[in-house]
N, C-alpha and C positions, 0 to 999 in steps of 0.2 A: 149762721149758715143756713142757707135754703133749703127745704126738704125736696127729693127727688120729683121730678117732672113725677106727672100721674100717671102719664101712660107708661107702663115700666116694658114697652118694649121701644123705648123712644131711649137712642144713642145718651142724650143728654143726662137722662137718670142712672148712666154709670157712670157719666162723667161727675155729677152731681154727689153719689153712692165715694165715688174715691178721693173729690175732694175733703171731703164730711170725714174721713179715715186718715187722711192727712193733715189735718186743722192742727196746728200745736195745741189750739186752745180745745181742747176735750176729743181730740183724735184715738185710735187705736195706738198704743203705744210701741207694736210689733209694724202696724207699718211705718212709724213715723220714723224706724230704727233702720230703715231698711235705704239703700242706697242700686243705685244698676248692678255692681258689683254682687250685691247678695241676693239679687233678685233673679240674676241672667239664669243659673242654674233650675230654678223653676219655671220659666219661659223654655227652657228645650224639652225640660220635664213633660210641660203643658203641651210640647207640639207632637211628641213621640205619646202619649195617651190620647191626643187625637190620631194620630197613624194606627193605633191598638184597636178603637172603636173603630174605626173602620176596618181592619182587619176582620173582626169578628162581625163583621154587618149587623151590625147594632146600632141603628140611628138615633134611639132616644136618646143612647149615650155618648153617641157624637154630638147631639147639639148640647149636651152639658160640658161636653170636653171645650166647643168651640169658644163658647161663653168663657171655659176658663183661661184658653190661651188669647181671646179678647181683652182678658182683661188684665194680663201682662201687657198688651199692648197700650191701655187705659195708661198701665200703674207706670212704667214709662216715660210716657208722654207728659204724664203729669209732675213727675222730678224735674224734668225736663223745662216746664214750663214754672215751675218754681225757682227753677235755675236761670231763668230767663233766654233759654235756649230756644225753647219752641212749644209750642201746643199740639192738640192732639187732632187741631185742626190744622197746624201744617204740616201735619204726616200724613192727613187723608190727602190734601192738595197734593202731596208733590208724589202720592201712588197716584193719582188720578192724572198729574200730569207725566209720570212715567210711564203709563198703560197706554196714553194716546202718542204719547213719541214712540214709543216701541213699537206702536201698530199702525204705522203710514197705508196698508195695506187696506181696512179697515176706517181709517179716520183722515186718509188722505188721499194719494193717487196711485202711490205704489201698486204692486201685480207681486199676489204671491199665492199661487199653484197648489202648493202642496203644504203640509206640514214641516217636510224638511226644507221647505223656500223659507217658511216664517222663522226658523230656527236658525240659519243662515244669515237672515235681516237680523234678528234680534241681535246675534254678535258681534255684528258690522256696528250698530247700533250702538251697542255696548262699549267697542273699541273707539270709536269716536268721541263718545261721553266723557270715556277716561284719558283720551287726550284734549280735550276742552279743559279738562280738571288741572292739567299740568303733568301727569301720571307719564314719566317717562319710560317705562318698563316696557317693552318693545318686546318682550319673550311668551311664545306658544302660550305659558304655562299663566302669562298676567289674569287676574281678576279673580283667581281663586281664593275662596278669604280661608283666614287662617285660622277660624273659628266654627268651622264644619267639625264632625265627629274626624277623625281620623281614614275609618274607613271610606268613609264618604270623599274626601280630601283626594284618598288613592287613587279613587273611580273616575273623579275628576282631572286630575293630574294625567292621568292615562288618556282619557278620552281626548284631552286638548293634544297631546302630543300627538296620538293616532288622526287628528285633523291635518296635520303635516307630514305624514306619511312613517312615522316612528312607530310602528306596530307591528306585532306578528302575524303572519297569515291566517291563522287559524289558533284553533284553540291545543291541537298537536305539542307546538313547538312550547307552549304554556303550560301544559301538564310536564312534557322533560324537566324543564326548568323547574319545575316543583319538585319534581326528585332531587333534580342537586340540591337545592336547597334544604329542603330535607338531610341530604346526607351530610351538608355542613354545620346545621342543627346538632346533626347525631355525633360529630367526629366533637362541635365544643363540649356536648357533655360528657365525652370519654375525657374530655381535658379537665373538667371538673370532677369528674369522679377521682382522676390521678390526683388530684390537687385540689380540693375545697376550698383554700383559700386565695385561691387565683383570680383576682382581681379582676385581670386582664380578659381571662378565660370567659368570666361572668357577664362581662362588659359586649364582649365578642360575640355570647349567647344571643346577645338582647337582640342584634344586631341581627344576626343570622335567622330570630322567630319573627323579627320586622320583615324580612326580605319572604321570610316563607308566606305571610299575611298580605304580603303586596303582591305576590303572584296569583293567590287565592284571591284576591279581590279583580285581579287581570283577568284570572279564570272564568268570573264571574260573569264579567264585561262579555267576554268573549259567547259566552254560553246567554245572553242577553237576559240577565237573571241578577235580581235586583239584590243586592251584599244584607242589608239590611231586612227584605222580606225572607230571605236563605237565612239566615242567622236566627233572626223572630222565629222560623218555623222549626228551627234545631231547639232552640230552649223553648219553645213549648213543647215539643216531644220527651225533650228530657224531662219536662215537671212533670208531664201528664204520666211518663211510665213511674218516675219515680215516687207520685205519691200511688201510684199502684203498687208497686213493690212495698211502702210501707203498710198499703190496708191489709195485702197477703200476709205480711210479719207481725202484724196486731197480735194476731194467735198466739205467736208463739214470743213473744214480752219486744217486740218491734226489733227494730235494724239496729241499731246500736250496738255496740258488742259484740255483734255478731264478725266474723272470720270475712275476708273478702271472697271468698270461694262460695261460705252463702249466700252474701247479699248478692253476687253475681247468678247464683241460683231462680233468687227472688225477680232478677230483672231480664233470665230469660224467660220465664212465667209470664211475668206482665205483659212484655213483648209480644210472646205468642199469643194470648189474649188479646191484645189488642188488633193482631192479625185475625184472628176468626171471627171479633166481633165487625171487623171493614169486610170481613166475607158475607156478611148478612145481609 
């Protein structure tokens, strides 16, 4: 096996770096073990820690994040091409020839105005593609894959539909709607509480905390507020008061064991603190 190109910022020496880890003959034995299937999980991994490094504008650590979700797209390409599927050079070909179909505007003759002109073409675009493909799926909701997070899935499914006029006016009619749902949330688990082993009841629950996350995810939309940086910025306040609350309880032998009435003590502390120190 060749040793990596010299210049190690030259494409080639990761390509070179991952076949050297896939060799049967004296490979990494954890990558040679590893297939798309157990790999996919670490590719969302890699693209949500780059969303993180940029969250906290930190670019050294973005360009280590970038590197790392590169080379999911390396590790890939290269099953791929052992498989006799493809190479990692016709994955760049066919973004570079999706980048310039996509943008007639740009790289052809097309006229497009604005941002929402190019977003417009893109989907016309897209629709077209997928019927060249054979892709009979004729419905609003087509092209959405089914391998998005969930919430993300929501946000999308709503927005294709609100492109045909399936939407509420405002975000009003979206908060009511969250109350009922709420209240059907609340009535299943008075059916559970009657009945623990209600099957039905449980089932029913699942359904009615889906419907309460889909209108919170509409909410969202509505309020033009991204489900995922609103989520990120909820559990990072939780960790941040929470390991507050546990520095304040070090003193006294930590949070553990302690009654809910103090550790609820301990976190409006934190809270408050945290407030006087954003008054500075």
């Amino acid at each position: 096996m060749n040793p990596p190109a010299d210049d190690p910022r030259d494409i080639q020496a990761l390509l070179t770096i991952m076949a050297r880890l896939r060799d049967p003959d004296g490979g990494c034995p954890w990558d040679l073990a590893q297939d798309f299937a157990s790999i996919a999980p670490y590719t969302i991994e890699e693209a949500y820690e780059v969303v993180d490094a940029i969250d906290r504008g930190d670019l050294d650590d973005l360009k280590d994040e970038l590197g790392d979700l590169l080379l999911q797209v390396v590790f890939h390409a290269r099953m791929a091409e052992e498989a006799g599927a493809f190479s990692f050079a016709d994955v760049v070909a066919a973004i570079c020839d999706k980048l310039v179909r996509r943008h007639p505007h740009v790289f052809g003759t097309a006229q497009a105005g604005d941002a929402g002109a190019v977003l417009q073409g893109w989907e016309a675009i897209k629709r077209a593609e997928r019927a060249a493909k054979g892709e009979a799926d004729a419905s609003a909701l087509a092209g959405i894959s089914r391998g998005l997070p969930e919430w993300l899935r929501a946000v999308k499914l709503q927005q294709k539909a609100a492109k045909v006029g399936f939407d509420w006016p405002g975000p009003a009619p979206v908060i009511a709607k969250l109350h009922e749902e709420i209240e059907e949330v609340r009535a299943e688990f008075d059916a559970l509480a009657a009945d623990p082993a209600d099957a039905a009841a449980q089932d029913r629950l699942e359904e009615e905390l889906g419907d309460v996350l889909f209108v919170c995810a509409n909410l969202a939309r509505h309020a033009r507020v991204d489900v995922g940086a609103a989520l990120r910025r909820a559990n990072a306040k939780f960790e941040r008061r929470f390991r507050a609350m546990e520095a304040l309880a070090a003193a006294d032998g930590g949070l553990a064991g302690k009654p809910l009435e103090e550790q609820d003590r301990y976190w409006a502390l934190a809270k408050t603190a945290e407030k006087e120190e954003a008054k500075r």
